[in-house]
N, C-alpha and C positions, 0 to 999 in steps of 0.2 A: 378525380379518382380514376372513373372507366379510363382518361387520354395516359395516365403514369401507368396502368397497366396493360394497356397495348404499347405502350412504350418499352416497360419492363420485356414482352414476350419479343417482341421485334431484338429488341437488344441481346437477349439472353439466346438466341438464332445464333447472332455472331460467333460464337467462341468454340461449339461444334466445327460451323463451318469456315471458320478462318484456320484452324488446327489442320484440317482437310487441305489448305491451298500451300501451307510452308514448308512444304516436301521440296517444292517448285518456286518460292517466292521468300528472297530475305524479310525480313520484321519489319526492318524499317522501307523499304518498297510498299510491301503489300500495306504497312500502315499506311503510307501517300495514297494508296489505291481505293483505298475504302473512303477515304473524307475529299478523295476525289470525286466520286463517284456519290458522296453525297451534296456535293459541291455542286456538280453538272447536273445531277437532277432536281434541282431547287433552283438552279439559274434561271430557269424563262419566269417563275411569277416572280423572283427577286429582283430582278431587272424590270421585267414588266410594272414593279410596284414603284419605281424608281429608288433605287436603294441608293444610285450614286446621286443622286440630287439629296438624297437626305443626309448621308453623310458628313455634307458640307454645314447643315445647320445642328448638327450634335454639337451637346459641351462636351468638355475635361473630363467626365466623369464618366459619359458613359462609352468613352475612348478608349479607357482605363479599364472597363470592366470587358469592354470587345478586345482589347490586346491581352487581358488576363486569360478571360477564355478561350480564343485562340493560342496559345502558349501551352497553358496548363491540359485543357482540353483537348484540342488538336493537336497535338505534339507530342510533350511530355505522358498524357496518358494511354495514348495509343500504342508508344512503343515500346513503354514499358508492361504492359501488357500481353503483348505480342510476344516479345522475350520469355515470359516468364511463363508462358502456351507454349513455346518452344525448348521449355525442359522439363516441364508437367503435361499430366493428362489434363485434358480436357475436362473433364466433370470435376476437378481438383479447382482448377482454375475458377470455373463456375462458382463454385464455394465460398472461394477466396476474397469474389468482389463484391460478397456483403460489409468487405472492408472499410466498402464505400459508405454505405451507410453510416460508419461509427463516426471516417473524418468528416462525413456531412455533416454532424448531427453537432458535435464537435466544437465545429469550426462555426457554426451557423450560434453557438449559446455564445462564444467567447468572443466575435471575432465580426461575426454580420448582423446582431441584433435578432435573429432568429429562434428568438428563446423555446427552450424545450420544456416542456407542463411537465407532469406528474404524467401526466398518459401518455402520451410521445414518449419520456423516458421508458415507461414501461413495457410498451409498445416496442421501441428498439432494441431491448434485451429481450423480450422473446422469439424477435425473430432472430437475433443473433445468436439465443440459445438453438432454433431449428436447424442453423447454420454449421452449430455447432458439432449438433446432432450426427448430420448427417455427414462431416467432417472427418467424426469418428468413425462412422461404418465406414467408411471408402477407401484403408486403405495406406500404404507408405504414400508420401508425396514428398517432393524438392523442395528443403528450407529456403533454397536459392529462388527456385520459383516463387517460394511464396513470399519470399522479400520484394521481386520485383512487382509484384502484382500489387502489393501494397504498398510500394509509389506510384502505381499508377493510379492505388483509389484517392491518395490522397489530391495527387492532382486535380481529380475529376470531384471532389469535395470543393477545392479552392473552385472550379469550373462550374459549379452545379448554380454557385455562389452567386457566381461572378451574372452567367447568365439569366438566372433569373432576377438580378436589379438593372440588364439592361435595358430602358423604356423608351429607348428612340428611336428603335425598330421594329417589325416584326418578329416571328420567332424565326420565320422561313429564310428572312432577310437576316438577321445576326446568324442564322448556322450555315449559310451560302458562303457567307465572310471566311466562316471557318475552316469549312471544307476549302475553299481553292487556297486559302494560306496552309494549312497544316498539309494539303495535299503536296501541293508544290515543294514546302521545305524537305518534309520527311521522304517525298518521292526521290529529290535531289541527293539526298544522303546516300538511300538505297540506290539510285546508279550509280555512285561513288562505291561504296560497299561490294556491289557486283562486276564493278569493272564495265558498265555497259547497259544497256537494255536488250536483253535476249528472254521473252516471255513468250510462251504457250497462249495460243487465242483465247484459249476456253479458260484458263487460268484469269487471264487480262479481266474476259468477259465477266466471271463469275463474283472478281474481285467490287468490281466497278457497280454488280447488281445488288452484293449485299451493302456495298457503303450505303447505297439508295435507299435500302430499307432498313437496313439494322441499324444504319447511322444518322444517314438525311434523317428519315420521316419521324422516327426513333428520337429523337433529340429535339425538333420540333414538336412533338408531343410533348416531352418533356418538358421542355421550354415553358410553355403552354400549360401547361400544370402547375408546375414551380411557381409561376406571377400568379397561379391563384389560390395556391395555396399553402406558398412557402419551401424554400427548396428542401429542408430538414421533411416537413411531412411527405411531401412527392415523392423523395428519396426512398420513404419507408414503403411506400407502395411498390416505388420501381425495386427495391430489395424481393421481391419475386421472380426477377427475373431467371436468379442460378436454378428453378426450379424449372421454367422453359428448357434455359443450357443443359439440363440434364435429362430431361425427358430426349430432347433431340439428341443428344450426343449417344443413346442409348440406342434410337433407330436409326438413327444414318452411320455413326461411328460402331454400336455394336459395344460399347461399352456397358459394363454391371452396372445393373440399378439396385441400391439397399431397399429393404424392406422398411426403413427406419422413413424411407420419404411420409407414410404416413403420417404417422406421429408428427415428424417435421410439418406438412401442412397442417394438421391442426393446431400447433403450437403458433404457424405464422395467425391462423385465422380469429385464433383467441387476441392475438396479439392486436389484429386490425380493428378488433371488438375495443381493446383499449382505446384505442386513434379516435373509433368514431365516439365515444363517450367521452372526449375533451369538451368541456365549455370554458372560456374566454373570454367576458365580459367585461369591462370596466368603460365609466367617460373618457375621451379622446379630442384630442383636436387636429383635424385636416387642413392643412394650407393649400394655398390655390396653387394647381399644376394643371399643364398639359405632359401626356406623353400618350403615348403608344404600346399599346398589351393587349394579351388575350382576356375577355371578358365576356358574362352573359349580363343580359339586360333583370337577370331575379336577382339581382342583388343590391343592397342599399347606396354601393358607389355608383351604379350606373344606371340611372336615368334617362340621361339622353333621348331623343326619339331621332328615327332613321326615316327618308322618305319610303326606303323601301328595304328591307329583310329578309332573305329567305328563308324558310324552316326549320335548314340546319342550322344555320347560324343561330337562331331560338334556339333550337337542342343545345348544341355543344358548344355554341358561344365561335367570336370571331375577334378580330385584331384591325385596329386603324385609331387616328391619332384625334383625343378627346379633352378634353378643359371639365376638369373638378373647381368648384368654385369652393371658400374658406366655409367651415362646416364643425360643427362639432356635436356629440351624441355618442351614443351608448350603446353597444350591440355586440354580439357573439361573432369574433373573429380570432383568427391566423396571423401569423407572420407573413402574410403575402406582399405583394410591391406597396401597399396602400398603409401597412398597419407594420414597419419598422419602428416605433416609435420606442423610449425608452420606458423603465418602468422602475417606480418609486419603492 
């Protein structure tokens, strides 16, 4: 929960501050710029952790979810985003990518095994009603915008998907992947698009430092959340973020804040009150795997013992490549990487 809502705030940073760069910077550029730049600042432990040695021993499957998410993810949702920044306001847009949430949620009952309860449902029409909420007070906005923003959530729905059942990497390591592919193609577009490369340093600079944090670190929390929780409920947490995008867009942009945001957070908080009141219990059966995910040692999949741990890694849990032996039993769980299973 805490990693999806520093994820949510990091994310919800973006959309202030990318609106700020496209005075000076086409979409599709400054989209290459930002998963560049989360691309370059994950490469030394990506590479450190050997990501190209691992590569070589993934299957078909989880090939398929690393080229989905790069596509859908890096690509596709980044620029259509960007677009539709580029003829809405900024706190509009904010808004808008609780979109995300609906084709996570969506996509994740019909389509990834990710079943939504009673409380997860519940839970995502309230925060979609705060969404809603606050929709109303803000305001004309661009139907065009709001079209293209909601292909960009649905992509990052297909992507939420995709990367939280990737398990033959890290998180740092699958979103390194993604930044230098989605950076490189879409940068490619935008010098085609501008006829050249002519940027402003502090432009470049500025670009390259939010990909780092709104997007690197941002996504790898995410990441990171999603295997543990299921990407539908991560979603619902990271569905906080147009409340960050809005706060900031108000002090640095200077844009109106409604009165209505309150009401709006207490409807999300009610909302999380549903989330956490889900139980999920039923017998199960685990088949023997190894893979690779984020995980803490308090919980009934992961036993393992380490010669050695640090602290944090106890707190907030850590990722490297582990063997579940065939198991079966009864417990209160998620849709996370472990518990896709179907249901009678």
């Amino acid at each position: 929960m805490v990693l999806a809502l520093v994820a949510a705030a990091l994310f919800g940073a973006a959309t202030p501050l990318s609106k700020m760069l496209l005075g000076t910077i086409n979409p599709f550029m400054l989209a290459g710029l930002l998963y560049l730049g989360a691309g370059i600042s994950l490469a030394p432990k990506a590479i450190h952790g050997g990501i190209f040695r691992k590569l070589r021993t993934l299957n078909a499957k989880n090939y398929r979810y690393i080229l989905g998410s790069m596509i859908c993810g890096g690509i596709i949702g980044p620029v259509f985003l960007l677009l539709g920044l580029k003829v809405a306001k900024s706190a509009s847009v904010s808004l808008w990518l609780n979109l995300e949430l609906v084709a996570t949620t969506l996509l994740g009952h019909f389509l990834f095994k990710d079943r939504a309860t009673r409380a997860s449902a519940l839970a995502a029409i309230g925060i979609l009603a705060a969404a809603a909420l606050l929709s109303w007070e803000g305001g004309s906005t661009s139907i065009v915008g709001g079209l293209l923003v909601a292909v960009a959530c649905l992509a990052w729905g297909f992507d939420n998907h995709f990367s939280a059942l990737i398990d033959g990497l890290k998180a740092e390591e699958s979103t390194f992947l993604k930044g230098i592919a989605a950076g490189m193609v879409n940068g490619a577009i935008g010098i085609a698009v501008a006829g050249g490369i002519s940027l402003p340093l502090p432009s470049l600079a500025a670009s390259l430092a939010i990909g780092a944090f709104s997007y690197g670190l941002s996504i790898v929390l995410y990441i990171s959340a999603a295997q543990g929780l299921g990407a539908s409920r991560a979603q619902l947490f990271f569905s906080s973020s147009p409340l960050f995008g809005l706060l900031l867009a108000a002090l640095v942009l200077r844009e109106s804040l409604s009165l209505a945001q309150g009401a709006a957070l207490i409807i999300m908080v009610l909302s999380y009150a549903f989330l956490f009141s889900e139980r999920h219990e039923h017998r199960h059966i685990h088949e023997s795997v190894k893979h690779t995910h984020w995980h803490r040692h308090d919980e009934d999949h992961h036993l393992h013992q380490h010669s050695k741990i640090s602290s944090l890694a106890k707190l907030f849990g850590h990722s490297h490549e582990h063997v579940h032996e065939v198991s079966k039993h009864a417990h209160v769980h998620v849709s996370d990487i472990h518990h896709r299973h179907s249901h009678k």
